[in-house]
C-alpha positions as a Markdown table, in Angstrom:
| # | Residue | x | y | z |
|---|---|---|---|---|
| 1 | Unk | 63.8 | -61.0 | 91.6 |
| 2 | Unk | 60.6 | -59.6 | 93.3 |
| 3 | Unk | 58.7 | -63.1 | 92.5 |
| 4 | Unk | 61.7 | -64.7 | 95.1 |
| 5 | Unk | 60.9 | -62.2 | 97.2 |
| 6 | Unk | 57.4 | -63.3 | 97.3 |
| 7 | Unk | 57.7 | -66.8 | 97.0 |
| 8 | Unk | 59.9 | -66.4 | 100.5 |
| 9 | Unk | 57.1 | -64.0 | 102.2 |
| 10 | Unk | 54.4 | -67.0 | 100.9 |
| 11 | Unk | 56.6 | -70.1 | 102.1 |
| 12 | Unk | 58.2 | -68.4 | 105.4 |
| 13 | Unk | 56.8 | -66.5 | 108.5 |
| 14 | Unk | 54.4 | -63.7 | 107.1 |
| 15 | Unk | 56.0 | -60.7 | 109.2 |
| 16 | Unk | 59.7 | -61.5 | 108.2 |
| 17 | Unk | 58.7 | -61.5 | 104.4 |
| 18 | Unk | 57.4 | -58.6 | 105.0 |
| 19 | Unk | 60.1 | -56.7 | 106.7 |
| 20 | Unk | 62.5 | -58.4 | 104.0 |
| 21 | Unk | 60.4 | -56.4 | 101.5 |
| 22 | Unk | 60.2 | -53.7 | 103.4 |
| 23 | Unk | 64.0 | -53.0 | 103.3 |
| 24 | Unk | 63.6 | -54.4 | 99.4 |
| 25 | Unk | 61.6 | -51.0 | 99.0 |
| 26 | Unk | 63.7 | -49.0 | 101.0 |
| 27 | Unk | 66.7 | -50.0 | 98.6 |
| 28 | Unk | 64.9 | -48.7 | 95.8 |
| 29 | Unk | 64.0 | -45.4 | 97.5 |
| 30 | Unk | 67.2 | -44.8 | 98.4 |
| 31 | Unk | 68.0 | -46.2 | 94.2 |
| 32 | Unk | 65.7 | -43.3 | 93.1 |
| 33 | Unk | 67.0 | -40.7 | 95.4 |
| 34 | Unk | 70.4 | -41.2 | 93.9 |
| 35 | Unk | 69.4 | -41.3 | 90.4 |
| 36 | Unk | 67.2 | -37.3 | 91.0 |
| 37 | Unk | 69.6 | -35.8 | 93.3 |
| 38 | Unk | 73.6 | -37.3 | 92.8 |
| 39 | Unk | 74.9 | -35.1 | 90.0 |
| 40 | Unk | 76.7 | -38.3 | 88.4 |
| 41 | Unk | 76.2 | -38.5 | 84.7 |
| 42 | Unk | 76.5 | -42.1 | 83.0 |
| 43 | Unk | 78.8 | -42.7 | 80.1 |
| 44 | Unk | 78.4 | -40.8 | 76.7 |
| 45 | Unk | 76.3 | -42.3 | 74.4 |
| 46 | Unk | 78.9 | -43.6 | 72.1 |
| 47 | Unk | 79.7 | -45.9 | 75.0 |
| 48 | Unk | 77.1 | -47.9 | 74.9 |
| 49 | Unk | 77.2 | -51.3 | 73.1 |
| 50 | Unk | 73.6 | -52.0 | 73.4 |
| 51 | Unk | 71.5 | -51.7 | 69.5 |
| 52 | Unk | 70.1 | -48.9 | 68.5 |
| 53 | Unk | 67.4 | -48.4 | 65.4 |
| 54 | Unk | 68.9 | -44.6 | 64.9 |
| 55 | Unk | 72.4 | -44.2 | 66.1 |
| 56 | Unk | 72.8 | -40.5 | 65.8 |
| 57 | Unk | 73.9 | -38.5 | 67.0 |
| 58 | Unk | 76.6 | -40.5 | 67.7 |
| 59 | Unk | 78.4 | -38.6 | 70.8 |
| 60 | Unk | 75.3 | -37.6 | 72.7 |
| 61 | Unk | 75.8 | -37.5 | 76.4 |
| 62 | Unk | 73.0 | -38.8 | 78.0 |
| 63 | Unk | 71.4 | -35.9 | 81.0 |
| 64 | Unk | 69.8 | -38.8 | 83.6 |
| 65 | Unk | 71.9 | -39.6 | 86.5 |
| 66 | Unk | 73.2 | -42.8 | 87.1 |
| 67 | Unk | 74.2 | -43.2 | 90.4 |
| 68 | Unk | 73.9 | -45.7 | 92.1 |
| 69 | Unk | 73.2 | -48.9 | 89.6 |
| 70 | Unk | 69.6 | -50.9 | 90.2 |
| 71 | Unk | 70.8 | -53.9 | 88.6 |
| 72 | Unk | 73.5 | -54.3 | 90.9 |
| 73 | Unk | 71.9 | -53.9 | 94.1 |
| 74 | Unk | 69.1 | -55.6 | 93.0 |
| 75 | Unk | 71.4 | -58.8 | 92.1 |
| 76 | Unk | 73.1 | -58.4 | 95.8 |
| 77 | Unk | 70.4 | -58.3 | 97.6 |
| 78 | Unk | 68.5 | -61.0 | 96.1 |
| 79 | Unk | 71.7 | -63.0 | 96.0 |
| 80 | Unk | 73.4 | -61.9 | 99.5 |
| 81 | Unk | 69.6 | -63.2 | 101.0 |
| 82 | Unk | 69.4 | -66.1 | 99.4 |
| 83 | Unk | 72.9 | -67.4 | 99.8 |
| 84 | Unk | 72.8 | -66.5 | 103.8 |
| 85 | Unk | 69.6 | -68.1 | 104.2 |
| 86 | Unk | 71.0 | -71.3 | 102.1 |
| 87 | Unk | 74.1 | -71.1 | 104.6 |
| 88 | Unk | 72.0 | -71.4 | 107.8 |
| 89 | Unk | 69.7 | -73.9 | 106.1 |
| 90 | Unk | 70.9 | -77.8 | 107.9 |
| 91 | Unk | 68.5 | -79.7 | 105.3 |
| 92 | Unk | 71.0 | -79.1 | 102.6 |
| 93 | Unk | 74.5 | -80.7 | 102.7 |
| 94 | Unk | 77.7 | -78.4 | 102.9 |
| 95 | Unk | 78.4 | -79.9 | 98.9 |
| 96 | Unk | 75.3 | -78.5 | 97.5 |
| 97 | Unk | 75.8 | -75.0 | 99.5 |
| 98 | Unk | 79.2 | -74.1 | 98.0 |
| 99 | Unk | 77.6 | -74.7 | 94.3 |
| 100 | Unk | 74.7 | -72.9 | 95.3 |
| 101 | Unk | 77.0 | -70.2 | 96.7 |
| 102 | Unk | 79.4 | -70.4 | 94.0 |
| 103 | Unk | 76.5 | -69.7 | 91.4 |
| 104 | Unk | 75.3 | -67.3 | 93.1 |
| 105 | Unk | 78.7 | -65.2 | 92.8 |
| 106 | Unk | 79.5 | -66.1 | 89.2 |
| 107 | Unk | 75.9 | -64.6 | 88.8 |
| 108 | Unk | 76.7 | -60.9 | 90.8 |
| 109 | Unk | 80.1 | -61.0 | 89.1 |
| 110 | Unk | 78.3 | -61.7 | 85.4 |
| 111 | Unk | 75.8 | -58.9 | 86.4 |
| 112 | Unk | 78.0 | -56.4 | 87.7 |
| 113 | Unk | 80.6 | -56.8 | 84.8 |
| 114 | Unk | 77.6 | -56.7 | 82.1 |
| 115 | Unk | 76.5 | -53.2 | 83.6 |
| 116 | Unk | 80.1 | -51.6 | 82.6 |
| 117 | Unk | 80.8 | -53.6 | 79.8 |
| 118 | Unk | 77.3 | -52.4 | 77.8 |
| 119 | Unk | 78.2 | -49.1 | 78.6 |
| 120 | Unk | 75.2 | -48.7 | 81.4 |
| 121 | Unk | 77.3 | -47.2 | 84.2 |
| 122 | Unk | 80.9 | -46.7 | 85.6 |
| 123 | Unk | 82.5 | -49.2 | 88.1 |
| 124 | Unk | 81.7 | -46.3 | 90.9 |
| 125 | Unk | 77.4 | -46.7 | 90.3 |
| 126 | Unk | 78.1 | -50.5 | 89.8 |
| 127 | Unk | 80.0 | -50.5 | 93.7 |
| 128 | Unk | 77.7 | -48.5 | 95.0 |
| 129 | Unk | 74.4 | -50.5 | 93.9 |
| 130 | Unk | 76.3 | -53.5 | 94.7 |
| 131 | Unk | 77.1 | -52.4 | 98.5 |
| 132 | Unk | 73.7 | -50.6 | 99.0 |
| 133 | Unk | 72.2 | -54.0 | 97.9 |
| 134 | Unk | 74.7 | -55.9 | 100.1 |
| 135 | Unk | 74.3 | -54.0 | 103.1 |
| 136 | Unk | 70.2 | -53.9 | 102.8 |
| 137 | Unk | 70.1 | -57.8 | 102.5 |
| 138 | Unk | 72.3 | -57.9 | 105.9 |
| 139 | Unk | 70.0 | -55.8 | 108.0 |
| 140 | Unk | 66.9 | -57.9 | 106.4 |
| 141 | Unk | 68.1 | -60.8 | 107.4 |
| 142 | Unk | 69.3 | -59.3 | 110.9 |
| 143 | Unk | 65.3 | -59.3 | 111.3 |
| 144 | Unk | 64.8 | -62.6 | 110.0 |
């Protein structure tokens, strides 16, 4: 996700890539600030669906915080970006937009599902990432 980042701070005007990663960084200050100091514990161990070489013991609760969730807002802001810029693009017909668009929220729904499903985070760390992420990508591209 950082490499589109990059590849839009190459192709596009220097100072709005920048500022675009700029609030890319802020998101995960703000990411890391959640995860030291919002007392919200994950899901027990025994939750998780992910492998394991040594699965014991099996109800361990896990003592990180996981508040709000990096995949999520990671995913919306790359995605929110990318599908607003695709929307104000006029080289690209309205056809090829909504499949863009529509690919691009199958993909946020996949990745935001995922994260409960394994046993990652709760919906509330998934919503939050997810409208941290969302919100970032607006006031980026308020500047762009």
């Amino acid at each position: 996700m950082l490499a589109v980042l990059l590849i839009i701070l190459v192709f596009l005007r220097k100072i709005r890539g920048i500022i675009v990663l700029g609030f890319f960084g802020l998101f995960h200050l703000i990411e890391m600030y959640g995860k030291f100091f919002v007392n919200h514990l994950p899901p027990p161990e025994f939750m998780l669906r992910t492998e394991k070489i040594m699965n014991f013991p099996q109800f361990y609760v896990r003592t990180q915080n996981s508040y709000p969730s990096g995949h999520a807002g990671r995913a919306a802001f790359v995605s929110l970006f990318l599908g607003l810029i695709i929307w104000r693009s006029k080289k690209i017909t309205k056809t090829h937009k909504y499949l863009i668009l529509g690919f691009l929220t199958i993909y946020d729904i996949v990745m935001f599902v995922s994260r409960v499903y394994l046993g990652e985070h709760w919906a509330t760390d998934v919503i939050g990432g997810g409208l941290l992420g969302a919100s970032l990508a607006i006031l980026s591209l308020a500047f762009f």
